[in-house]
PAVEX-32744 format. One line per 4 residues: number of its first residue (from 0); their letters; for each residue x, y, z of N, C-alpha, C. Coordinates in pm, 1 decimal, m for minus. Layout:
BEGIN
NUM = A = X/Y/Z/X/Y/Z/X/Y/Z ~ ...
***
This chain:
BEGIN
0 = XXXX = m3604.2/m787.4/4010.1/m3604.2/m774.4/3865.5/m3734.7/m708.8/3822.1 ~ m3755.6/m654.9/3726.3/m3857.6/m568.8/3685.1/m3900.9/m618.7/3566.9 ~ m3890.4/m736.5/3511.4/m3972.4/m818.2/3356.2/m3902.1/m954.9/3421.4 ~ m3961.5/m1010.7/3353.6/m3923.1/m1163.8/3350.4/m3900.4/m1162.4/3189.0
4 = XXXX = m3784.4/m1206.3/3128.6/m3776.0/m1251.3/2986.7/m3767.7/m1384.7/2980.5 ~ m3848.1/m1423.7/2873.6/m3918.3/m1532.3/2844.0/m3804.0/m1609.5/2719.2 ~ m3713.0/m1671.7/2678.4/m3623.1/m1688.3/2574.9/m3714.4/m1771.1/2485.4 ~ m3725.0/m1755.2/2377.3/m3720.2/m1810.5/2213.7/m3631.5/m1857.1/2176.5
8 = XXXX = m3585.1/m1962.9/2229.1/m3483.2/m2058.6/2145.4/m3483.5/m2066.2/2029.5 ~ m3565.3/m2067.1/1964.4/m3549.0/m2131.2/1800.3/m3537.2/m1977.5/1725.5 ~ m3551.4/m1881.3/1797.3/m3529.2/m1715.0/1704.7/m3388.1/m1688.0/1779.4 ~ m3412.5/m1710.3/1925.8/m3310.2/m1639.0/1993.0/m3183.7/m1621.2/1959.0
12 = XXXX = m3154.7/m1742.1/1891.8/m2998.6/m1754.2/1801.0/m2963.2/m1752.1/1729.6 ~ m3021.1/m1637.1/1625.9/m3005.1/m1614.4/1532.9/m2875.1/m1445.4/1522.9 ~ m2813.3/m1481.6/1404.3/m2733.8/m1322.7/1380.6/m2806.7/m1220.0/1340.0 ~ m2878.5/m1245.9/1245.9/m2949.9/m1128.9/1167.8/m3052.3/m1037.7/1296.0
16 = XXXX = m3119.4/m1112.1/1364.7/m3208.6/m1067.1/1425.0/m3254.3/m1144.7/1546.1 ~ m3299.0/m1094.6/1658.1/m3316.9/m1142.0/1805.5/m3495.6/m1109.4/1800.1 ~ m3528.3/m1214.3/1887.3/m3659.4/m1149.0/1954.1/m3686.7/m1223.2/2104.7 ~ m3731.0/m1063.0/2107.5/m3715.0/m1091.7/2307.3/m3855.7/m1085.0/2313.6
20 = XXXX = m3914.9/m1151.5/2476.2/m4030.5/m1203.8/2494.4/m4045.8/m1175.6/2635.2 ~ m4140.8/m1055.3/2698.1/m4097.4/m1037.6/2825.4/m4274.4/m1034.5/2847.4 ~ m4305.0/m1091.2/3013.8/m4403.6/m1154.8/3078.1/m4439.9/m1021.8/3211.5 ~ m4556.8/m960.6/3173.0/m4547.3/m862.3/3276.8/m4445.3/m775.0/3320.2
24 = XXXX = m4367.5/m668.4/3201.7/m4238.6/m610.3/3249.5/m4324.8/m466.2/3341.4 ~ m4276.0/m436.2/3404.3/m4327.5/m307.7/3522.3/m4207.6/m196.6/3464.0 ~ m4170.5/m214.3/3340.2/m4091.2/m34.1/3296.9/m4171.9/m39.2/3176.7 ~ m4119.4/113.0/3092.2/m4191.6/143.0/3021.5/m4159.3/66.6/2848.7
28 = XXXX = m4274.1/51.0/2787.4/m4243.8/m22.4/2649.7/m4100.4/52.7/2578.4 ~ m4062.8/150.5/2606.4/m3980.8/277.5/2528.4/m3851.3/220.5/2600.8 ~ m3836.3/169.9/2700.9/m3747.7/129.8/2824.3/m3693.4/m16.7/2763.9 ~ m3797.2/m93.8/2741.9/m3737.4/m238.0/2714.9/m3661.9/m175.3/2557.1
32 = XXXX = m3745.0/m118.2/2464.2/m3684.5/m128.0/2313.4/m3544.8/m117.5/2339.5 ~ m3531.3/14.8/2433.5/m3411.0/51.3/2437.4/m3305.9/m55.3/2503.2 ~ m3357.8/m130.1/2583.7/m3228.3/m236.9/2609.5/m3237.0/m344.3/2539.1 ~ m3374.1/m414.3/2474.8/m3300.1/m496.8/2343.4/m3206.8/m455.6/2235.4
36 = XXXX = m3249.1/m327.2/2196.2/m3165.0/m249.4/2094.5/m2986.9/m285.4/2164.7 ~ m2984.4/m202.6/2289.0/m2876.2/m262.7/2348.5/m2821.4/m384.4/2384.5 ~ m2896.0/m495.8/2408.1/m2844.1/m657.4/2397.3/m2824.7/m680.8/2269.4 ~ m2840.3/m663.4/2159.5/m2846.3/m689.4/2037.5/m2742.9/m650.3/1964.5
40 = XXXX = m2654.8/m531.1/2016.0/m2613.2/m423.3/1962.2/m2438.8/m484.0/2020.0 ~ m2448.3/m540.3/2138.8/m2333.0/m576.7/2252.6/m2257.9/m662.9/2146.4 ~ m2120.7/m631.9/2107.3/m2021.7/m666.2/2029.7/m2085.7/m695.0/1852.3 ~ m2148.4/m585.8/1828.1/m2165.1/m619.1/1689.0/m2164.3/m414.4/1626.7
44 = XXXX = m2088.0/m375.3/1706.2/m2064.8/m241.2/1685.5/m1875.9/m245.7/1606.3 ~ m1893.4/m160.1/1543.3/m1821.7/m186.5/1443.4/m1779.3/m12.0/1361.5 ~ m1689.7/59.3/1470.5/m1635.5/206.6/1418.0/m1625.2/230.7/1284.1 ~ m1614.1/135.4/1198.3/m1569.9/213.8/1045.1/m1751.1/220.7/1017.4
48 = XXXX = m1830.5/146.9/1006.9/m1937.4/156.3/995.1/m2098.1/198.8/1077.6 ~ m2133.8/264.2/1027.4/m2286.6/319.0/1110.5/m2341.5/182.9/1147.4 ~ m2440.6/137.8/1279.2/m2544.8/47.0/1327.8/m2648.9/91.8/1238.8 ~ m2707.7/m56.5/1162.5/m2875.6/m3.1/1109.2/m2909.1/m104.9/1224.0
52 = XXXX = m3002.1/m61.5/1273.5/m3102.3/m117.2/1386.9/m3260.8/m30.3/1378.2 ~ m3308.5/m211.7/1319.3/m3413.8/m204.2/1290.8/m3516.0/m252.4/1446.3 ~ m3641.8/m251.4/1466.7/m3737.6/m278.3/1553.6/m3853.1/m307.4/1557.6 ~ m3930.5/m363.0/1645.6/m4101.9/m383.4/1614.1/m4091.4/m398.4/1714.2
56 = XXXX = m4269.9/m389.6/1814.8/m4332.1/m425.6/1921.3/m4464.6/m480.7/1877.7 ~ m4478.8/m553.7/1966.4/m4605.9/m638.9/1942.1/m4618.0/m635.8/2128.4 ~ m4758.7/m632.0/2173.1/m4837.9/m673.0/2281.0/m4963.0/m750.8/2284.4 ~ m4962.3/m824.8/2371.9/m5069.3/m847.6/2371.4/m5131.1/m927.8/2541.3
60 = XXXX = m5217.6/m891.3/2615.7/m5255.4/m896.1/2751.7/m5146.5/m853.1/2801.0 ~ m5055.8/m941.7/2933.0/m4940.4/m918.1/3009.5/m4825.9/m957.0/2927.0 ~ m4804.1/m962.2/2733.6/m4666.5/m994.9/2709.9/m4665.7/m922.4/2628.9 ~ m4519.2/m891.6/2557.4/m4482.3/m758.4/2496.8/m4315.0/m862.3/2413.3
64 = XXXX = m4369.0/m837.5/2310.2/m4277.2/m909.3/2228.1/m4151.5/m794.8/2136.2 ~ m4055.5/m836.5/2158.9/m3979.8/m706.4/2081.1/m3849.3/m784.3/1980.1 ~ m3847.9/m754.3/1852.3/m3778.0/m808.7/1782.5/m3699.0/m687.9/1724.0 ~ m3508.5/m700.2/1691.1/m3455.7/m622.9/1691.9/m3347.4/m713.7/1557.9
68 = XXXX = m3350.5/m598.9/1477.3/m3225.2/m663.7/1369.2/m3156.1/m557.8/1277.6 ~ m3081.4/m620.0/1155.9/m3008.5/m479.5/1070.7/m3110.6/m448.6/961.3 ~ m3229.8/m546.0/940.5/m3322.7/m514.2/820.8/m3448.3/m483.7/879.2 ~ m3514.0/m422.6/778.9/m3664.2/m433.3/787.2/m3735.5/m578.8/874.8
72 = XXXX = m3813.4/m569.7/1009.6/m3887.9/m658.1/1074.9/m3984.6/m576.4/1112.0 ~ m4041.4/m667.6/1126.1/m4188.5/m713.4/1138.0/m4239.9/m843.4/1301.8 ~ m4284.0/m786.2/1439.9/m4339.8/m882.8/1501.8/m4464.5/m896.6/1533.5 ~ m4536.7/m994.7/1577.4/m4693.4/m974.5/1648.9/m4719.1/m1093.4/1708.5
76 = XXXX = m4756.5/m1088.6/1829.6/m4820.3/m1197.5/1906.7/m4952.0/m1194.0/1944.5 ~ m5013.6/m1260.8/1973.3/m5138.9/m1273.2/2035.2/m5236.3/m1351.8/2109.6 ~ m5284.5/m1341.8/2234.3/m5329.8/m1450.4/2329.5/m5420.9/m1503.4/2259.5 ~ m5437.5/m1620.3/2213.9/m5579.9/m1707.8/2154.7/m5690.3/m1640.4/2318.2
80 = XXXX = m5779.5/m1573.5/2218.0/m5893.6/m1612.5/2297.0/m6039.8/m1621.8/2239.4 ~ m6153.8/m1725.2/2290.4/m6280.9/m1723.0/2244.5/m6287.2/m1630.9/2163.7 ~ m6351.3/m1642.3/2056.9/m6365.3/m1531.1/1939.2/m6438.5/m1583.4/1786.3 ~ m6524.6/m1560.0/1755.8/m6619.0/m1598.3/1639.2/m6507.5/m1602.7/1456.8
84 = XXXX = m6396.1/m1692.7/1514.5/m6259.8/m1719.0/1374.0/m6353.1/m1748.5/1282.5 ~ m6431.0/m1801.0/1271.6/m6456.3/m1824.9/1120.3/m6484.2/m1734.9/1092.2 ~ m6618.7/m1633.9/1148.6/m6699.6/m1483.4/1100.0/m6594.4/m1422.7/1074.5 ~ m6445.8/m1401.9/1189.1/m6416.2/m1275.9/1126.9/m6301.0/m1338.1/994.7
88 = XXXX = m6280.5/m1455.5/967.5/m6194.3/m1507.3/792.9/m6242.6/m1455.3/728.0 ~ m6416.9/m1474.2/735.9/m6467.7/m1453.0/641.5/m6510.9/m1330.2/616.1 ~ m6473.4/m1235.4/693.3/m6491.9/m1081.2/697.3/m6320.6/m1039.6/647.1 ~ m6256.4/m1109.8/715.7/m6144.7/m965.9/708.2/m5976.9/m1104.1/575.0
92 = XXXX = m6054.0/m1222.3/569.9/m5897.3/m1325.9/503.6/m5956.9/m1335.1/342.6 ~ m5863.5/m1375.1/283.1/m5925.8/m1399.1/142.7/m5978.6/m1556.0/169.4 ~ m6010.3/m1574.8/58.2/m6087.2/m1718.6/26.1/m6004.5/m1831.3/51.7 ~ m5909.1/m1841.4/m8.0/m5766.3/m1952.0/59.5/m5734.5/m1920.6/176.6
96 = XXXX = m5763.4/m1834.6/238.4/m5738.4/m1847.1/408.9/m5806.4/m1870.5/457.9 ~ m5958.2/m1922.1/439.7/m6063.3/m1967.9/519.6/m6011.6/m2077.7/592.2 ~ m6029.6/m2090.3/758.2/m5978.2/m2201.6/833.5/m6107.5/m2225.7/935.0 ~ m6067.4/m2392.2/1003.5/m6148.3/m2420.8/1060.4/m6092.2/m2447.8/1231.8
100 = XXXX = m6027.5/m2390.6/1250.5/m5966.4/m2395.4/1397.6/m5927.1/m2285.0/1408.3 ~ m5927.7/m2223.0/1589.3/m5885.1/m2139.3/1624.1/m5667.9/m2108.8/1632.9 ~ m5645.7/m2227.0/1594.2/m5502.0/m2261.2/1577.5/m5441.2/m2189.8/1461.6 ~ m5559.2/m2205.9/1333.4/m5510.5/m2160.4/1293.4/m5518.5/m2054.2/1205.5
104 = XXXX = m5654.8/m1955.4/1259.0/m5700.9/m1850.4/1268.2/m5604.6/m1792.2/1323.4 ~ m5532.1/m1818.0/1425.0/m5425.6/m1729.1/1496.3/m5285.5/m1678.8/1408.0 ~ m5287.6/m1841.4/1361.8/m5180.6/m1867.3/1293.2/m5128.9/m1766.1/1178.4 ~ m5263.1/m1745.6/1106.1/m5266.6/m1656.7/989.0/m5252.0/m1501.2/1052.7
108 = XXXX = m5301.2/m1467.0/1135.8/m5346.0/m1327.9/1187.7/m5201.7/m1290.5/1172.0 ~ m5095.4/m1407.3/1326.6/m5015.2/m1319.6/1405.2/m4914.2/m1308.5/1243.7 ~ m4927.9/m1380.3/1125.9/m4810.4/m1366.7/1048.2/m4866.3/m1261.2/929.7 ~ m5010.1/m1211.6/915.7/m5020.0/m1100.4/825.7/m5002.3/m960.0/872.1
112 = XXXX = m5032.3/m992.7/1039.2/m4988.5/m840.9/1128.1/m4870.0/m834.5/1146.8 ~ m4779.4/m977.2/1144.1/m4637.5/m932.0/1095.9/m4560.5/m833.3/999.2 ~ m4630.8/m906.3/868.6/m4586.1/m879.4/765.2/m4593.3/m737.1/763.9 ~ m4694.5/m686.6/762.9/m4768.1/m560.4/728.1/m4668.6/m428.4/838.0
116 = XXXX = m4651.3/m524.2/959.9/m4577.4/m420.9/1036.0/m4399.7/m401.7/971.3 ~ m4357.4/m512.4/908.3/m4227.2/m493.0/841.6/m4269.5/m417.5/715.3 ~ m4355.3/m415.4/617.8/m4351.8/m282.0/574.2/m4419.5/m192.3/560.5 ~ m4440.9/m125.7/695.4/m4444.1/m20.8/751.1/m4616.6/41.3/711.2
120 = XXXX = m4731.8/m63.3/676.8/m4851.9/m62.5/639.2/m4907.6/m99.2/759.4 ~ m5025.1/m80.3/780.9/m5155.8/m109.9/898.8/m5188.1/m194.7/817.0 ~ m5249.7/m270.9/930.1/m5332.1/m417.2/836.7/m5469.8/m355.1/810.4 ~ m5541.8/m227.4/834.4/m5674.7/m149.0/788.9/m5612.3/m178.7/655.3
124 = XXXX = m5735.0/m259.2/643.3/m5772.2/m259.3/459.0/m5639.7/m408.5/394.7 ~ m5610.9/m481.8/470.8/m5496.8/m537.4/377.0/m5516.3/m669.4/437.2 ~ m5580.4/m702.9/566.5/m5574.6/m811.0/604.3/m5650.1/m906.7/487.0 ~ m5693.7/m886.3/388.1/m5772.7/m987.0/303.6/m5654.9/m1007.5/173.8
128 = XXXX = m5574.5/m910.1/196.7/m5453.4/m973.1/105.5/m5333.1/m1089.1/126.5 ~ m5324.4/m1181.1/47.7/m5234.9/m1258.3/65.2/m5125.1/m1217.4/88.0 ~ m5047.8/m1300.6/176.9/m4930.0/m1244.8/192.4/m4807.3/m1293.0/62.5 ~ m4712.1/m1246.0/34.7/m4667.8/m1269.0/m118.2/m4570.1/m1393.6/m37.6
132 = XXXX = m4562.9/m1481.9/m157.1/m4500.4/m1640.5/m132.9/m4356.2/m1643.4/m68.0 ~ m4326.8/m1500.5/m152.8/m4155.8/m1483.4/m94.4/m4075.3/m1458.3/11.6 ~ m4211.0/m1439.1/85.4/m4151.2/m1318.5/228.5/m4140.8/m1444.7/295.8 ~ m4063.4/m1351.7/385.3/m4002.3/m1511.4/488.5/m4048.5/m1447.4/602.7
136 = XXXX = m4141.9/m1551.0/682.5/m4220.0/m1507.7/784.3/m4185.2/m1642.7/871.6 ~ m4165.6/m1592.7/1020.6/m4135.3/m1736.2/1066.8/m4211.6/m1739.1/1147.6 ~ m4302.0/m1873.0/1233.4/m4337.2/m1855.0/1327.9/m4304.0/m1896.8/1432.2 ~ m4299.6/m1827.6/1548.8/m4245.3/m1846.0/1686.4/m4257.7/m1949.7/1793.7
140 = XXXX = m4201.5/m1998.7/1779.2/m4219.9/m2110.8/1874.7/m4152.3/m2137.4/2000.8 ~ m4193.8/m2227.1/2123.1/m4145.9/m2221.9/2259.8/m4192.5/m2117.0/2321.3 ~ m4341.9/m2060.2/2272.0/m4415.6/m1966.4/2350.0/m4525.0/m2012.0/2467.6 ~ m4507.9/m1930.0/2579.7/m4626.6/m1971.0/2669.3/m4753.5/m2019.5/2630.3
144 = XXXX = m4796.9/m2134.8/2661.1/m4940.7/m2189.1/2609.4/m5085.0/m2096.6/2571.6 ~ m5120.5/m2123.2/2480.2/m5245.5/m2021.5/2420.5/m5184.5/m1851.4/2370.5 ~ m5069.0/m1841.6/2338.0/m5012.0/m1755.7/2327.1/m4930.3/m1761.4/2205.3 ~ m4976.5/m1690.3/2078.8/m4942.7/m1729.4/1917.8/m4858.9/m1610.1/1878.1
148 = XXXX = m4730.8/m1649.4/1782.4/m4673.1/m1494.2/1696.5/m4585.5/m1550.2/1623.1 ~ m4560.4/m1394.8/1586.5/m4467.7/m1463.1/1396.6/m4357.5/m1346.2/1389.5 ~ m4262.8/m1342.6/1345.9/m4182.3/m1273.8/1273.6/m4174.4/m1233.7/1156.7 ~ m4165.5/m1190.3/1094.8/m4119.2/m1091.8/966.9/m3965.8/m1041.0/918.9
152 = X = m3922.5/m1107.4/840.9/m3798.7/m1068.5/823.0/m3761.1/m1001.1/594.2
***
């Protein structure tokens, strides 16, 4: 086998949208999109109507997160590691996001680099904006230990 996929139970079963979770895959990032697009796609094709198939990638060290649906998404993961969270809140989060754990410094990151990737913005310049109350951002859970991310839907 050439990836190990990692399942997300609590996303994995969803209709609207899948996200796959693969651990050291040895093909190319362009390679996996294309076969989640295709697991995703397997009996929800439908001749009178066009596929909207939407996408995101997120990496981070040896994992590569790929979320696939019919709307606008948004994914991002990221390995917790040593890192000065408070300096950079207080550089790059607004004032209500100031936190005191690396839990949940992460917490905030992997769901504003979500957001920002569902619509279609870089977080340059935006990470100090709140994210708006409405958006439905989920976060991922049943992930490998020290290893944080969120969805965007």
């Amino acid at each position: 086998m050439l990836f190990h996929r990692i399942p997300i139970l609590k996303i994995f079963s969803e209709k609207k949208f899948r996200v796959y979770l693969f651990d050291n895959p040895r093909v190319t990032h362009s390679e996996l999109i294309r076969l989640c697009i295709a697991d995703w796609l397997d009996g929800k094709l439908n001749c009178h109507l066009p596929a909207h198939v939407h996408w995101s990638k997120s990496d981070s060290d040896d994992y590569v997160a790929i979320a696939v649906g019919s709307k606008q998404i948004g994914v991002d993961i990221e390995v917790g590691r040593p890192r000065e969270f408070e300096k950079l809140c207080r550089r790059y989060f607004s004032e209500e996001e100031q936190v005191k754990t690396a839990d949940e410094f992460y917490g905030i990151w992997v769901r504003k680099e979500a957001y920002w990737k569902k619509v279609k913005k870089g977080i340059n310049g935006n990470l100090s904006v709140v994210i708006p109350e409405h958006s439905s951002i989920i976060t991922l859970e049943g992930l490998p230990n020290n290893l944080y991310g969120a969805v965007a839907l």
